[in-house]
KETOR-657874 format. One record per residue (C-alpha): x, y, z. Coordinates in steps of 0.2 Angstrom, whole numbers, padded with zeros to 4 digits, always signed. Layout:
# KETOR-657874
XYZ/...
This chain:
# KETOR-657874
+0000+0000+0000/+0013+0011+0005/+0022+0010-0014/+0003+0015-0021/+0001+0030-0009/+0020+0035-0014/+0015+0033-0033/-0001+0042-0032/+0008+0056-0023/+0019+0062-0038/+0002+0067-0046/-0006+0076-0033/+0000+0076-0014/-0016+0078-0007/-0026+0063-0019/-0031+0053-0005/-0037+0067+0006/-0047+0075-0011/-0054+0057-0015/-0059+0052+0004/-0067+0071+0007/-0074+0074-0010/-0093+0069-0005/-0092+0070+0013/-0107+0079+0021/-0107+0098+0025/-0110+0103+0044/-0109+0084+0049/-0096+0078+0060/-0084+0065+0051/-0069+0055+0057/-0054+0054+0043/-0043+0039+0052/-0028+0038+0038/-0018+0055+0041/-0001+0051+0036/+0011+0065+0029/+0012+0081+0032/+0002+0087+0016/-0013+0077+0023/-0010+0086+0044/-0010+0103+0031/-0025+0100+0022/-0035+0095+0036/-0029+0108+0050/-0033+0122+0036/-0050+0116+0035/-0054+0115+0055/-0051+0097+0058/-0049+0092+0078/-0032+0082+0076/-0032+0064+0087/-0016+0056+0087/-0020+0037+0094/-0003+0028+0100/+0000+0010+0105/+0016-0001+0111/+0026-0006+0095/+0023-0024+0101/+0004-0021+0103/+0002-0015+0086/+0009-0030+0079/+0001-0040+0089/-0015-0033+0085/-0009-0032+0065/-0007-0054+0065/-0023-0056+0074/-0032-0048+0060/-0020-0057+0046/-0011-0041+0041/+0006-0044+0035/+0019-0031+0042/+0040-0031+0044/+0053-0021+0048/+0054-0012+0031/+0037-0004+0032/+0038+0002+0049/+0055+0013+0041/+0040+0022+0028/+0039+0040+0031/+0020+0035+0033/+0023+0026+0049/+0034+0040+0059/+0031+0057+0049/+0018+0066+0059/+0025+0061+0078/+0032+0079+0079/+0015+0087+0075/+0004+0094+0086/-0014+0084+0091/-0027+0090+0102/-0030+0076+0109/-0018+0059+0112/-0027+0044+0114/-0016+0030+0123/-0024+0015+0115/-0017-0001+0125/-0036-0006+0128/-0040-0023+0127/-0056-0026+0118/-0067-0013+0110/-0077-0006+0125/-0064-0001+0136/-0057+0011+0119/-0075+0018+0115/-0076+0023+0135/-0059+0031+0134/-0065+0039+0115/-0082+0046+0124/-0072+0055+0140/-0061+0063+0126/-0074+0069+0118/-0082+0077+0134/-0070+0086+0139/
């Protein structure tokens, strides 16, 4: 995926963000889950997006990648994808070393209240 997204780029930088945004609703809060490069934090901060950035344990994520069958080594952790963004600013960090879906979606809903 990651040689696709690099391919795509040399087009148009901000293709996926264009494509995924193109017919999304006006005034109706959305959730855009795949920020990955800077052109994407850009595009999304100039436009009034709320910035989440959701970290695990390196072990937990890969962990969490087998159980679903995803196919992940070494050399696609070393994509810019994967480390770009970790000096940019969120609004919110979500610390996601939950176990099971509930205990996240709590921890998503006090976010959102605060």
């Amino acid at each position: 995926m990651n040689g696709i997204t690099d391919a795509l780029k040399t087009f148009d930088e901000s293709i996926w963000m264009s494509a995924a945004l193109r017919q999304a609703p006006s005034g109706v809060p959305i959730v855009f889950d795949s920020m990955r490069f800077e052109c994407d934090y850009n595009y999304l901060r100039t436009r009034g997006f709320t910035v989440w950035r959701v970290v695990a344990a390196r072990e937990l994520r890969w962990k969490r990648m087998a159980a679903r069958g995803q196919e992940f080594s070494e050399n696609d952790e070393k994509h810019p994808a994967e480390w770009l963004l970790e000096s940019k600013d969120a609004d919110v960090v979500l610390q996601n070393e939950y176990v099971g879906m509930p205990p996240l979606l709590a921890e998503v809903d006090r976010l959102l209240l605060r």
